[in-house]
C-alpha positions in Angstrom: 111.5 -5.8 6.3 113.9 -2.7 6.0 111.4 -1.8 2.8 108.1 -2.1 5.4 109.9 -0.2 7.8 110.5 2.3 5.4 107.1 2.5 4.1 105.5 2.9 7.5 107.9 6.3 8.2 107.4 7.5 4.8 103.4 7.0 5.7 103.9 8.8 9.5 105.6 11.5 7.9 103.3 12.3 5.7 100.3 12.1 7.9 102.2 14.3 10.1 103.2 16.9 7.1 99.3 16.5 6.1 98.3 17.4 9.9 100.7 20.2 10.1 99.5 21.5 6.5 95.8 21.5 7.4 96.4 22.6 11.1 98.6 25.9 9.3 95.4 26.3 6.8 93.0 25.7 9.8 94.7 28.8 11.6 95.2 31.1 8.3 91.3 30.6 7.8 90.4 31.3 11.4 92.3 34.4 11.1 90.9 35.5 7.8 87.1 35.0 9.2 88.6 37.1 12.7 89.6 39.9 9.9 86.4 39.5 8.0 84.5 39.7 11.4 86.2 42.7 12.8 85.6 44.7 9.8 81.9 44.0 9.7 81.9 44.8 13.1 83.8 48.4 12.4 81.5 49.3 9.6 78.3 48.4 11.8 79.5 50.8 14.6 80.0 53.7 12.0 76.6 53.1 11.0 74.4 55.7 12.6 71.0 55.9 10.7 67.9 56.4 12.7 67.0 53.0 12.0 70.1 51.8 13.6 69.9 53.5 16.4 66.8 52.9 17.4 67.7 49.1 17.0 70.5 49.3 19.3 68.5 51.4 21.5 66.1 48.8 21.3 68.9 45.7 21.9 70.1 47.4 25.5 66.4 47.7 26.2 65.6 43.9 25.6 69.3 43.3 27.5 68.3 45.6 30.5 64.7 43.9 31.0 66.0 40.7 31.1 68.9 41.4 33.3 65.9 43.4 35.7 63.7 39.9 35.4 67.0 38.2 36.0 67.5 39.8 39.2 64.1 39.7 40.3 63.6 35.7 40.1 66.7 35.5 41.9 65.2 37.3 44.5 62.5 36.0 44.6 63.4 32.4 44.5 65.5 33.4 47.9 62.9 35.2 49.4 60.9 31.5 48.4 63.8 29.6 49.8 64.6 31.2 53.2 60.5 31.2 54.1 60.6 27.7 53.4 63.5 26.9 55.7 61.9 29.0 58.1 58.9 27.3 58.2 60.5 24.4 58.3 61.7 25.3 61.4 58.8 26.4 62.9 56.9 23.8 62.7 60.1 21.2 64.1 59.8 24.1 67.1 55.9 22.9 67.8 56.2 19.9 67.1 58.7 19.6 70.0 55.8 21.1 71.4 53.1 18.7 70.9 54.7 15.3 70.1 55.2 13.3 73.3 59.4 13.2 74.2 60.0 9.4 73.7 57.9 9.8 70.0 59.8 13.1 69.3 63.2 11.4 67.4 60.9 9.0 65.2 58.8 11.8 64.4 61.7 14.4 64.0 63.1 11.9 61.6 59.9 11.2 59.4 59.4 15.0 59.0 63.3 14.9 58.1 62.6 12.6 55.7 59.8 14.5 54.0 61.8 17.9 53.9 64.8 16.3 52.3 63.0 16.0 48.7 62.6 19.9 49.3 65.7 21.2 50.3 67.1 18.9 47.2 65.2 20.6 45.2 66.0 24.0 46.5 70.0 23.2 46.2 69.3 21.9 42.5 67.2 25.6 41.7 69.7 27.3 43.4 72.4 26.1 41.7 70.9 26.8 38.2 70.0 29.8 38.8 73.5 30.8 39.6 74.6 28.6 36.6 72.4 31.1 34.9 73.4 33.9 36.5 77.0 33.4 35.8 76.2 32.8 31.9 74.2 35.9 32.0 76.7 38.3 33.8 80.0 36.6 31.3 
């Protein structure tokens, strides 16, 4: 028993020496390829060729349209969103209106019912377009 009981803490410690040895390699190669990748980075931004500048020119271009289109289908998708509410709203104002008063809560209700799929569907837009948004401004 003593001999098992040995074995098994002779086995721990070496799976923990192995997990300590590859987590030590795992950061000395992480901080090789950081090394590697800031000095690819430093000898791209001392490049200054007409070629590459045009290409970066080019990159803030692409970044700044997209950004502009960004922006814009925000808007837009607002401008959508509060119309819809709005008329929405107008017509729940003449339907008060027209319907008869002891048909008016059934009919409230049923047009309730119909709008919800909407307004679902404007929360779930809404929502990835600031998901987007927040990806696109980190």
């Amino acid at each position: 028993m003593e001999n098992l009981q040995k074995t098994l803490h002779d086995l721990l410690n070496a799976g923990i020496g192995f997990f300590r040895a590859s987590e030590e390699n795992v950061k000395k190669a992480l901080s090789e390829i950081e090394k590697v990748y800031d000095e690819l980075k430093q000898k791209g931004a001392a490049e200054n060729s007409e070629l590459v500048v045009n290409l970066r020119k080019s990159l803030d271009d692409i970044v700044k349209q997209v950004e502009d289109l960004n922006s814009k289908a925000n808007q837009t998708f607002e401008e959508v969103s509060k119309q819809i509410n709005e008329n929405y709203q107008k017509i729940a104002q003449e339907i008060e209106k027209i319907v008869p008063k002891e048909q008016l809560e059934q009919f409230k209700a049923k047009l309730d019912e119909l709008y919800a799929p909407i307004q679902t569907k404007i929360d779930e837009l809404a929502k990835q377009f600031k998901k987007q948004d927040n990806v696109n401004n980190s």
